[in-house]
KELUM-265219 format. One line per field, with one value per residue (C-alpha): residue in three letters; x negated, y negated, z. Coordinates in nm, 4 decimals. Example, Ala and Ser with C-alpha at 12.3 -4.5 7.8 and 13.67 -1.06 7.14 Angstrom:
% residues 2
r = c(ala ser)
px = c(-1.2300 -1.3670)
py = c(0.4500 0.1060)
pz = c(0.7800 0.7140)
% end
This chain:
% residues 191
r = c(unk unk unk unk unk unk unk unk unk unk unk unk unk unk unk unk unk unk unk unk unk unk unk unk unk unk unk unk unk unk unk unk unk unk unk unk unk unk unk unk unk unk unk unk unk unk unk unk unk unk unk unk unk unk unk unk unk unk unk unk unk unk unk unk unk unk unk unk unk unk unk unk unk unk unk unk unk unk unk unk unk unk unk unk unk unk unk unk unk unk unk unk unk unk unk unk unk unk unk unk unk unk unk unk unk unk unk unk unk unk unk unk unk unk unk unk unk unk unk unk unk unk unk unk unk unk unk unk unk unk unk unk unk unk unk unk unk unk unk unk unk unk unk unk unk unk unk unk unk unk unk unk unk unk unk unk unk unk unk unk unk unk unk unk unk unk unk unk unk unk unk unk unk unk unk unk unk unk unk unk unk unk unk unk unk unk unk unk unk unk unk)
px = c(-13.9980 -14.0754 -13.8169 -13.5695 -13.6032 -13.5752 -13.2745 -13.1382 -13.2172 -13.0236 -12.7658 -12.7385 -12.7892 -12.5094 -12.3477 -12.3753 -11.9499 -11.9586 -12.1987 -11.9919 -11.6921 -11.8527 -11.9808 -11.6070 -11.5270 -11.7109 -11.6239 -11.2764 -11.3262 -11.5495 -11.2314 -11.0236 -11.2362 -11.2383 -10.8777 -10.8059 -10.8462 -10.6323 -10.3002 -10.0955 -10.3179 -10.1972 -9.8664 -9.8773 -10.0311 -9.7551 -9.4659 -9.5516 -9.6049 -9.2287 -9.1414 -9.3237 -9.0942 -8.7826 -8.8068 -8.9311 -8.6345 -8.3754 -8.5302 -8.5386 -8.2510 -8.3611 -8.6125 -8.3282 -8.4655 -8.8274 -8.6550 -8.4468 -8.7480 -8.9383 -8.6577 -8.6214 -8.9934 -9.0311 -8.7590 -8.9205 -9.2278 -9.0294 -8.9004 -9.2339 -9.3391 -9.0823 -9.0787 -9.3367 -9.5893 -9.4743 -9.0917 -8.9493 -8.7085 -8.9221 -9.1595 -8.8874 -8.8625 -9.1902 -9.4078 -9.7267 -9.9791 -10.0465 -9.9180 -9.5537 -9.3152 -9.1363 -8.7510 -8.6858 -8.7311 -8.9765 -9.2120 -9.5376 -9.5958 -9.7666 -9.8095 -9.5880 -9.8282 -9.6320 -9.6193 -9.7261 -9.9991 -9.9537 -10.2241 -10.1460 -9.7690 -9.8865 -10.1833 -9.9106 -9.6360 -9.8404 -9.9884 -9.6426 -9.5891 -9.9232 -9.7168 -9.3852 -9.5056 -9.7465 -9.4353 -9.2225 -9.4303 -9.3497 -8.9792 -9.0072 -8.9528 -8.6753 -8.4022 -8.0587 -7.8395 -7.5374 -7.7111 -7.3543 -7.3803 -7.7410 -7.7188 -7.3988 -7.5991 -7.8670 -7.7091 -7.5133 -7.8317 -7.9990 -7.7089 -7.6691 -8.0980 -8.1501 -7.8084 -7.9922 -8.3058 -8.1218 -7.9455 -8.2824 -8.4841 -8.1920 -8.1252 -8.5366 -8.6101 -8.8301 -8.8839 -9.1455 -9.2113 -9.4661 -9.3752 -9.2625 -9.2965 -9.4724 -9.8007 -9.8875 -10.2459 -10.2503 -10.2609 -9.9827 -9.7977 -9.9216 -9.5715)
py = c(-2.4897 -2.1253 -1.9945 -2.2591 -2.2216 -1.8879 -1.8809 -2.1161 -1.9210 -1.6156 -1.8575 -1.8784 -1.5416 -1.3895 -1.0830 -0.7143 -0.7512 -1.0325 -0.8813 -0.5615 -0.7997 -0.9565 -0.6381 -0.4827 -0.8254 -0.8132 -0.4190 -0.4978 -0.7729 -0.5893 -0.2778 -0.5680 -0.7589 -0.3895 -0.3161 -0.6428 -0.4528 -0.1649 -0.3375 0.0016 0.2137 -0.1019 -0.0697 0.2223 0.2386 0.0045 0.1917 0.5146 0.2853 0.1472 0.5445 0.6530 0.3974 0.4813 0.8485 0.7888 0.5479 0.8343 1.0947 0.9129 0.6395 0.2991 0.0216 -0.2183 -0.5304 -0.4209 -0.3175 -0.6735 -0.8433 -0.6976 -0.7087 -1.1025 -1.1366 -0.9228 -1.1418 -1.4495 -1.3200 -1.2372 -1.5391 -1.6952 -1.4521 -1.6085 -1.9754 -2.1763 -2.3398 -2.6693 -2.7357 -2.8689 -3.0269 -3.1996 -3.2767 -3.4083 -3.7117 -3.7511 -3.8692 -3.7250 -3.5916 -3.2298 -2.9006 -2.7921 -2.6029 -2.7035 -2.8028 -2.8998 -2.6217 -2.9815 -2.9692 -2.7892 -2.4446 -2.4683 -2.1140 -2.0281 -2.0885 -1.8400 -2.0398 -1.6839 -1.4845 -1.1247 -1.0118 -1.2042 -1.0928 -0.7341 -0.7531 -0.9622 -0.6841 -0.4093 -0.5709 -0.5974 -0.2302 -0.1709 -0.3656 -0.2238 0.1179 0.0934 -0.1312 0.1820 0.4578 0.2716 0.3099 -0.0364 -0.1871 -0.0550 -0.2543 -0.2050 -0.4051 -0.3514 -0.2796 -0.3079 -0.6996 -0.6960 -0.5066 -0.7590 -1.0575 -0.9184 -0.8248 -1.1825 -1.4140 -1.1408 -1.2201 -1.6040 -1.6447 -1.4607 -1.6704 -1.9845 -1.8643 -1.7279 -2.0407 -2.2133 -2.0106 -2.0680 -2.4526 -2.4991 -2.2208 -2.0264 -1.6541 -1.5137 -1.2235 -1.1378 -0.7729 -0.8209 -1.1390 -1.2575 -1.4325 -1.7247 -1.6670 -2.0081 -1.8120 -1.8525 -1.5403 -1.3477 -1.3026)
pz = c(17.4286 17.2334 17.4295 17.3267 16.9427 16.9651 17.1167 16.9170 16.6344 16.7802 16.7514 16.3995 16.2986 16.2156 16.4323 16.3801 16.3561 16.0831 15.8654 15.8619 15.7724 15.4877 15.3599 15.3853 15.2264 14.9793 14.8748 14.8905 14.6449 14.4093 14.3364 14.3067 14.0292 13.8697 13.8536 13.7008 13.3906 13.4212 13.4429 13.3826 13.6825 13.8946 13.8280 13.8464 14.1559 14.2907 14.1514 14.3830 14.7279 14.6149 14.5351 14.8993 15.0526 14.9383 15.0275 15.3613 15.3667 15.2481 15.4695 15.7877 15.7542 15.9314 15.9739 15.7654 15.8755 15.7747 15.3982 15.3965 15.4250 15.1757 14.9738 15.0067 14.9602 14.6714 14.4740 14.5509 14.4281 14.0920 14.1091 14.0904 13.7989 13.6371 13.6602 13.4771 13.6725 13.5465 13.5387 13.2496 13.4922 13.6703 13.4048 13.2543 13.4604 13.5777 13.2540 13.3061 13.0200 12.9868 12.9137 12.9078 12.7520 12.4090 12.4692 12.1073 11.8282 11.6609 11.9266 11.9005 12.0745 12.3830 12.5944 12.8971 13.2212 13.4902 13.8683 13.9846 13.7498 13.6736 13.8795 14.1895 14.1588 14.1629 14.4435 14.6766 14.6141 14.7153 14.9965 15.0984 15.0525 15.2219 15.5352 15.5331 15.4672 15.7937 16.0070 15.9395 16.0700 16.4206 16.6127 16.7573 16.4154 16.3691 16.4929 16.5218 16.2894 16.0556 15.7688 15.4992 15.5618 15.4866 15.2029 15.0801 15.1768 14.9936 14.6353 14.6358 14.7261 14.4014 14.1760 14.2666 14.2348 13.9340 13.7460 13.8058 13.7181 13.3815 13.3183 13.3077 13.1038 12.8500 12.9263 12.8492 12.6110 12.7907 12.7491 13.0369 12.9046 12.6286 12.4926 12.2036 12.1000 11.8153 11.8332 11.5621 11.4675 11.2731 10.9288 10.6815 10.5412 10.2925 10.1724)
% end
């Protein structure tokens, strides 16, 4: 019977391997709770993975598939940045309580609630990077293909998305980004 519990309680111990994990884990999620603060380093930060990928792009022509696909997954991700987690559209018909975003100039100011926050928008792009940048250090990713069409396909399905998106911003009255705007603080003038 002694021999029994104790195995058992081998058992449920966790593993050399998953206590490494969780202490990677765990690491990794600590520098990422600390960066949340330095929005500009991040940006930064993303701005030369996007320049890194570009010249190894221009210097050793290829891997099109692996740059169409960031491509389409990086404007989606805008895409998300842009749109309001709660479309007017849809909020339109459906009558449920909480917040949205004014469509008449009488309605009261309510703040603009992205589908995709800042900070998930950036960490997703770079782990993107992160992925291309590795999938193109290796000649079986990149595949053959007629890039021109790509690159066409590419620059309409940009042009067509970010119209709609446009027209919508404008049809509701929604303006995603907040440089530049002015804040009300509830005070009245002092004019």
């Amino acid at each position: 019977m002694l021999g029994e519990s104790e195995a058992d309680q081998s058992l449920n111990e966790p593993s050399a391997i998953s206590k490494k994990l969780t202490q990677i884990r765990n690491i990794y999620q600590t520098y990422l709770d600390r960066s949340v603060q330095h929005v500009a380093a991040r940006w930064i930060f993303l701005g030369l993975l996007i320049l890194s990928y570009i010249i190894k792009i221009v210097l050793w022509p290829g891997w099109y598939i692996v740059t169409y696909a960031l491509g389409i997954y990086l404007l989606s991700l805008f895409l998300a940045f842009l749109t309001p987690k709660v479309d007017p559209a849809l909020q339109s018909m459906d009558d449920e309580d909480g917040p949205s975003l004014p469509t008449r100039q009488s309605e009261e100011f309510r703040p603009f609630i992205r589908r995709l926050p800042e900070f998930k928008f950036w960490l997703s792009a770079t782990k993107a990077m992160i992925i291309s940048l590795v999938a193109i250090c290796f000649k079986f990713t990149d595949i053959p293909v007629f890039w021109p069409i790509l690159l066409v396909y590419f620059c309409i399905l940009l042009f067509v998305t970010l119209k709609k998106q446009i027209k919508h911003m404008l049809k509701y009255n929604y303006v995603p980004m907040t440089r530049g705007k002015t804040v009300y603080s509830g005070k009245p003038d002092a004019n």
